[in-house]
N, C-alpha and C positions, 0 to 999 in steps of 0.2 A: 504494500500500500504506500502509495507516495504521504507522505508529510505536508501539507498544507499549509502555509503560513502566510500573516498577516505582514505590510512592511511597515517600516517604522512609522510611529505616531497613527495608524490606520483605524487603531481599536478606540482610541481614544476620538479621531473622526466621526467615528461612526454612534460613538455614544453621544457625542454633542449634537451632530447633526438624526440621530434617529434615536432616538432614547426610549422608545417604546418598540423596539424594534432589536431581536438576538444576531449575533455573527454564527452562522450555520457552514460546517464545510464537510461535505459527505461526499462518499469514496465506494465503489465498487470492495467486496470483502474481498479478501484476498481467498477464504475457504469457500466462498460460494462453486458450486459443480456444476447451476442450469446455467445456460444459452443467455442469461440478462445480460443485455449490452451494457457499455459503458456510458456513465451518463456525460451530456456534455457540457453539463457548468457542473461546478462542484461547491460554489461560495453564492450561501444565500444570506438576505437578513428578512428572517421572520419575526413577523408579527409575537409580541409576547403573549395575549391574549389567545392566538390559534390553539386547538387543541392538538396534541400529537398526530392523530386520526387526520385532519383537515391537511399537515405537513404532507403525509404519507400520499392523501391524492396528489397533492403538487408535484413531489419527485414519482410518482405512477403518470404522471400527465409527461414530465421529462424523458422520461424512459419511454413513452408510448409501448406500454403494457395492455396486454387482452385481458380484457376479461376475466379469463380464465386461471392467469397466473397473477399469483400470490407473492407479495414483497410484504420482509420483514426487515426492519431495521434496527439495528444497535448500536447499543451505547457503553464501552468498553464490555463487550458480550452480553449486554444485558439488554432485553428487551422494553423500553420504555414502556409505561401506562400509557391507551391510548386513548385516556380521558384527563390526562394530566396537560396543562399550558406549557407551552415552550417556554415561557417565563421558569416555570416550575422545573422544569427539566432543564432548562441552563444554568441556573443555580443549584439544583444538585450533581448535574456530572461536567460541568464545563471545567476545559483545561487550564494549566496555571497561567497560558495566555493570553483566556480569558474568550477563547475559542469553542464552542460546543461541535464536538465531531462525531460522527454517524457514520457506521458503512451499513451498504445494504446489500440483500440477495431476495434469490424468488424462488420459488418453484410453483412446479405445474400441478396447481390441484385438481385435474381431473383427468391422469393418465400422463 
């Protein structure tokens, strides 16, 4: 998994100018096995109020995922609540950088 990073003074930008709003930078897993492409942005800022659930359509809208295949996302291998706010979940697993990072995978739930 590549390392993502913010450059200098970026994090503090982005809290001045969007302060209701998290630093998101999510990555293909590196143990994922199905066919899920690569997404092609990796750096988002969410909304702190979204629920985790609302996150997950947006990187399924990225991906341009069917239907039929299932993405899950983690959070140093742990599955977030997906009735918890991104507020909520960036305060409990964001990095010392001050970075919330996510990878994701799928699989095919019906066959």
């Amino acid at each position: 998994m590549s390392h993502l990073t913010l450059r200098d003074g970026e994090l503090e930008r982005i809290y001045k100018n969007y302060p209701d709003k998290v630093p998101v930078f999510i990555t293909k897993s590196d143990t994922a096995k199905s066919k899920i492409p690569e997404i092609r942005k990796n750096k988002f800022l969410v909304p702190s109020h979204f629920i985790m659930a609302e996150f997950v359509m947006i990187i399924r809208k990225w991906l341009v995922l069917s239907p039929e295949m299932a993405i899950f996302i983690f959070i140093n291998n742990t599955l977030p609540v997906s009735s918890m706010s991104m507020g909520e979940i960036y305060l409990k697993y964001k990095d010392k950088d001050g970075v919330l990072r996510m990878n994701y995978a799928a699989e095919n739930t019906f066959g």
